[in-house]
N, C-alpha and C positions, 0 to 999 in steps of 0.2 A: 388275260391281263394280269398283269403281278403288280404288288406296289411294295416296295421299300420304305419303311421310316423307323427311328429311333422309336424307343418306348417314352413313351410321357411320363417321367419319372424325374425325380431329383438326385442328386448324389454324385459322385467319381464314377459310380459303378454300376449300371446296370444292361443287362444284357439286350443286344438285338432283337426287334421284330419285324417280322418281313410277312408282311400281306400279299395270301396267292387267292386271285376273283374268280370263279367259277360261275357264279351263281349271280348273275345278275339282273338288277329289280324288275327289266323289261323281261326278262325271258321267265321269270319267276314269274312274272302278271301273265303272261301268255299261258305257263303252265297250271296258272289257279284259271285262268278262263276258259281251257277246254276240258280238264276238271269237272268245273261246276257245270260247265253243259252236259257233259256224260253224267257222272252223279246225282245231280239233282232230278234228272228223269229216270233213275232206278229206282226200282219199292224192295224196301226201302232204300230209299234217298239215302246218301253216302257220301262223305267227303275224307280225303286222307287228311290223318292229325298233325301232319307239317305245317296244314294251315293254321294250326292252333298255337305255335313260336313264332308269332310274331314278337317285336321287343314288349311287348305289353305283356302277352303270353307270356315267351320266357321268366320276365319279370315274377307273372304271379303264378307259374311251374315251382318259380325258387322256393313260394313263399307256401307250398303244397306242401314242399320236402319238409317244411318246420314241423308240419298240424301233428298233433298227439297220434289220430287217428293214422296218418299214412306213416305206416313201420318202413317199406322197402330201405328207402334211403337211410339211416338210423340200423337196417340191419347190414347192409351189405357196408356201411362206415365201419363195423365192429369187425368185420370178417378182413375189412382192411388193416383197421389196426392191430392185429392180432397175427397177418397174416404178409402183407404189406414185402418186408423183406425177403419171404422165402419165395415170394411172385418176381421180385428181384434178384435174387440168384437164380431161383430155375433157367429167366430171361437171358440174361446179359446184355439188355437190350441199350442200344445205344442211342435210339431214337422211342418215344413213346408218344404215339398216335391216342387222340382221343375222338372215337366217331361220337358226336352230338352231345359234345364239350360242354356245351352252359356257362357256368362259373367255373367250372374244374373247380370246386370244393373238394369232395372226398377226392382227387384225383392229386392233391398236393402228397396225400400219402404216400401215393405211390413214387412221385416227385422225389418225395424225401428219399424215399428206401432206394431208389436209383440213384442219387446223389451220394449216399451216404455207402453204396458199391463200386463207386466211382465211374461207373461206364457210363451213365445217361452222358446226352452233349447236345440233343436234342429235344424239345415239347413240339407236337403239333396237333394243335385244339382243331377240330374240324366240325362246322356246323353249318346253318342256312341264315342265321341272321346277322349281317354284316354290323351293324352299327354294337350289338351286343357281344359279338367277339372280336373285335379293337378294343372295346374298353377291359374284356377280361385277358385279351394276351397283355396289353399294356402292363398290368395290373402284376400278371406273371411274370413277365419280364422283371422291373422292378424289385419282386420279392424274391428272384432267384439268379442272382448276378452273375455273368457267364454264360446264362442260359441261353441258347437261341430259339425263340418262341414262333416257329415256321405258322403260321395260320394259315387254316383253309375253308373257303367260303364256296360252300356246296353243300348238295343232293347227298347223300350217301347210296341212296338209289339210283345216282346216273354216274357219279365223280369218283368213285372208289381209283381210276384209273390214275388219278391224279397225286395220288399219295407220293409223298417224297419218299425216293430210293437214298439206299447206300448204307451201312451197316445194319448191323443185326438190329429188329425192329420189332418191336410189342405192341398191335393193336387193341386197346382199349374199346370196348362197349358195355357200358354201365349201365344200373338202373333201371333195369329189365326192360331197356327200349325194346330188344329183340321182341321180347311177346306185343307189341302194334304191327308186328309181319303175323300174317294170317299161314296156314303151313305153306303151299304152295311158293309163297313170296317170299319164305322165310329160306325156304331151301335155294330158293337163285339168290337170296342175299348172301348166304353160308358159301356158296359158290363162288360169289366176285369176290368176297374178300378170300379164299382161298388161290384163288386165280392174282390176287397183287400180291399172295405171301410167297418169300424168296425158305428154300429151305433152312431150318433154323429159327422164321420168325413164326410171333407166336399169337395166341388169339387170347385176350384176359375178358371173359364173357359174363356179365350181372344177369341171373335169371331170376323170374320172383317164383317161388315153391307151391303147388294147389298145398290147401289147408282150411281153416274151419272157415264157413261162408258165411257169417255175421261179419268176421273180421275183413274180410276181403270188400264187403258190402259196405262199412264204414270207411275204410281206404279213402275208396269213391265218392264217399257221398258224404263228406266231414260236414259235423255239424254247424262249422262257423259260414260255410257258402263260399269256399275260395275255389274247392274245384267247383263246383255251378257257376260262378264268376270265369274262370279257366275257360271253361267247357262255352258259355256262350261269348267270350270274346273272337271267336272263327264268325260268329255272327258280323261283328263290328270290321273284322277284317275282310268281311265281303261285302259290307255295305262301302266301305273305303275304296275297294280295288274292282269294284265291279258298276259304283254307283247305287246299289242296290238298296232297298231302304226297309229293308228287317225292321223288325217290331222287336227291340232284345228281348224286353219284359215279357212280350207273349208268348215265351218260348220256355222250358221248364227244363229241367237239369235231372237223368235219371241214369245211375249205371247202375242194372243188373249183374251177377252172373250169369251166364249160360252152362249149364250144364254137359248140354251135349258137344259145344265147341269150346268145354274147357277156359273160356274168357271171360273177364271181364266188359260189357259194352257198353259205352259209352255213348248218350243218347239226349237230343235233344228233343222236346215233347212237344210242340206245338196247342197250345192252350183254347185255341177255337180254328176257328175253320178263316182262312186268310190266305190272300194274293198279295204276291211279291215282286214287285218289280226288279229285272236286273236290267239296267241299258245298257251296257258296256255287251252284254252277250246277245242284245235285242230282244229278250224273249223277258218273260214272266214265268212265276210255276207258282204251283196251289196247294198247299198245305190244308190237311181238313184238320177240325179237331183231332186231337189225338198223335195224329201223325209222325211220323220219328226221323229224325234227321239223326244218321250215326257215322261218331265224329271220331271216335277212335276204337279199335278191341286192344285187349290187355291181356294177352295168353299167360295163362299158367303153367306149371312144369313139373314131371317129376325127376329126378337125376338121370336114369338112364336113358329119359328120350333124347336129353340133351345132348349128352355121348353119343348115343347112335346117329342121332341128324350131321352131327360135327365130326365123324367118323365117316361119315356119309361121302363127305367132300374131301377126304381124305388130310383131317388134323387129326392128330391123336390128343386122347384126353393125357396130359403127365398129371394133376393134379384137381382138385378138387375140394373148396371149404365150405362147409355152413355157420350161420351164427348160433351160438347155443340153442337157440328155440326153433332152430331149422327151418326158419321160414323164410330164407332165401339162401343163392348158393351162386358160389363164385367158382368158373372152369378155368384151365389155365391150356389150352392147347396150340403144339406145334405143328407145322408143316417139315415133313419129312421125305 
């Protein structure tokens, strides 16, 4: 399904937006239902953090990126701006893909510095929450007249297939989403997008860098309760699509690092021992005290595994920036 519409904007001048559906709400409910059947009867209990952007999610992701405590976003914006134009001429890319867009904030930089080389002619934001990316291509559109704001509403883990062809093309993955792929899944993800890049396109990769674990520990666990907030709205998002009736408050908000898996984990704590209804999938499951429901991992990285895994599938690294305090790091790789 595609859909065509002007941007909701004012003026003489603002550019096209064209909505491509991939991902839609019945087959999304279908794939959070067999999900939470498989999942929920793992130890521990497990659910992928796509559940966790919902628009509410997305919403309070955004409002993550603000907190003192969480640096990623704050570091890899510095490495944009700093950095920005030379990501643009390396490219010459005439389309710039963003897998798991959001607002495209930091991503207007690179907007700029494609703009400002003259070759961009295309944006396409590419995410899972339909109603949250209308109103940010809109939004784009609007602020960048000319611009043709392609949107696509999908999987990144089933839809890569779906990427708009035709010129030279710079896919975008910010934000260290890459580290919520665990290795295994990370290297058939490094594959598909390898498999839709045409030679010449290129891969612009946010990794977050290991470094001192207080800091990494606060990240997650910000004082003010927004990611705990974050963290159990996949609760409320399955009480909604499943009928399910969680207890939110009974559930506690805890990310560790792991040591030996190098991640961040992201953990819900079940505060006593409690039965859950889900109807939608006919069953029930039991949480004792204690118990962990994990809702997302968060890898960390050092430079040259990044190279090698991306070398792996055969993009070569051309470039490579950190932010002065080196604790995150921006790849710039082609297919050749």
């Amino acid at each position: 399904m595609s859909e065509h519409h002007p941007a909701e904007a004012e003026g003489p001048c603002h550019g096209l937006v064209s909505v491509e559906v991939h991902l839609h709400p019945d087959e999304a409910r279908r794939a959070l239902h067999q999900e939470a059947l498989t999942g929920l009867c793992l130890h521990p209990k497990e659910l992928s953090p796509k559940w966790l952007y919902d628009e509410r999610g997305s919403q309070l992701f955004d409002d993550i990126t603000r907190l003192p405590e969480y640096y990623p976003t704050r570091r890899e914006r510095e490495i944009l701006h700093a950095h920005a134009y030379e990501v643009a001429r390396l490219s010459g890319a005439v389309t710039l893909i963003e897998l798991g867009s959001g607002t495209s904030e930091k991503t207007r930089l690179l907007l700029d510095a494609l703009r400002a080389t003259g070759s961009l002619q295309r944006f396409v934001p590419f995410d899972v929450s339909e109603p949250f990316l209308r109103r940010a291509a809109a939004t784009l559109a609007h602020d960048y007249p000319g611009l043709h704001v392609h949107a696509v509403v999908g999987d990144f883990e089933r839809h890569l297939a779906h990427l708009p062809r035709g010129g030279r093309r710079l896919v975008a993955f910010l934000g260290g989403t890459i580290g919520n792929f665990k290795p295994e899944a990370r290297a058939r993800f490094f594959q598909d997008v390898a498999d839709q890049l045409a030679p010449g396109d290129g891969l612009l990769l946010g990794t977050d860098l290991i470094k001192d674990r207080a800091r990494l520990f606060a990240a997650y666990n910000d004082s003010a309760g927004v990611t705990a907030e974050f963290n159990r709205n996949v609760l409320r998002v399955l009480n909604r699509e499943l009928g399910a009736d969680f207890d939110v408050d009974a559930f506690s908000h805890l990310a560790p690092f792991d040591e030996e898996q190098g991640w961040i984990e992201m953990r819900l704590v079940s505060r006593r021992a409690q039965q859950v209804r889900l109807p939608a999938l006919q069953r029930s499951t039991v949480f004792e005290a204690g118990e962990v429901l994990r809702t997302e991992v968060s890898c960390k990285f050092r430079p040259r595994q990044v190279e090698a895994e991306l070398s792996a599938v055969g993009l070569q690294l051309a470039a490579r920036w950190t932010d002065r305090a080196e604790d995150f790091a921006l790849s710039l790789a082609f297919k050749h």
